[in-house]
C-alpha positions in Angstrom: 0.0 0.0 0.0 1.1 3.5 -0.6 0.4 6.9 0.4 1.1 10.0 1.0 1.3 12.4 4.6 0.6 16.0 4.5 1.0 17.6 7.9 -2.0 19.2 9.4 -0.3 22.3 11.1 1.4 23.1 7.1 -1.2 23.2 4.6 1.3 24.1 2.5 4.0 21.9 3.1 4.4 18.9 0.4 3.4 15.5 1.0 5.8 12.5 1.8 5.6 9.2 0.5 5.1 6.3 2.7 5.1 2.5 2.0 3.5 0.1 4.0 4.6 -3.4 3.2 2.6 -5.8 5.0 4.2 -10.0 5.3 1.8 -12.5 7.4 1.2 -16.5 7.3 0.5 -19.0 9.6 2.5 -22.1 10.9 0.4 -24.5 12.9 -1.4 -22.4 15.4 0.5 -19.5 15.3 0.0 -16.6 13.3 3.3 -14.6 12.3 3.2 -11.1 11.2 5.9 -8.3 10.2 4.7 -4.7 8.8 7.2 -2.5 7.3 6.9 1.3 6.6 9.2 2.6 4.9 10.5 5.9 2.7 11.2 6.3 0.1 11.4 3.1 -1.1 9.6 -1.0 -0.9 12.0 -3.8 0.4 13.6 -5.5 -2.7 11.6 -8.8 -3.6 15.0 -10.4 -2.2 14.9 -8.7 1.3 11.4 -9.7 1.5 11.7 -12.9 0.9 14.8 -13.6 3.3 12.4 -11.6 5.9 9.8 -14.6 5.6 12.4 -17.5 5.1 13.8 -16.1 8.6 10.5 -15.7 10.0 9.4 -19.2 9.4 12.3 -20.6 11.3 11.8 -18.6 14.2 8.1 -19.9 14.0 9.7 -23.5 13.8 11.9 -22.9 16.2 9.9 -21.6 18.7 7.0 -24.2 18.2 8.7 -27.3 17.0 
């Protein structure tokens, strides 16, 4: 998802660009879920995908 943020107090003032990058699955009976905001820029498909890889074997880790 993306979007922009235009201060309140400076009508004015430009917009910033923001990046919400949302990564979620479940593994047995736990649900695992990592949000990323970022600027200016996504996470490469490769960083995302090393994110999740890591995240699953926490989640096997943890639960066995």
């Amino acid at each position: 998802m993306t979007f922009s943020v235009r201060p309140r107090s400076s009508p004015a003032g430009g917009a910033v660009p923001l990046i919400v990058d949302g990564l979620g699955f479940s593994y047995g009976q736990a649900q695992v879920g990592h949000v990323v905001t970022s600027n200016p820029g996504a996470p490469s498909s490769a960083q995302e995908h090393a994110l999740a890889v890591t995240l699953l074997a926490r989640a096997r880790a943890k639960l066995g």
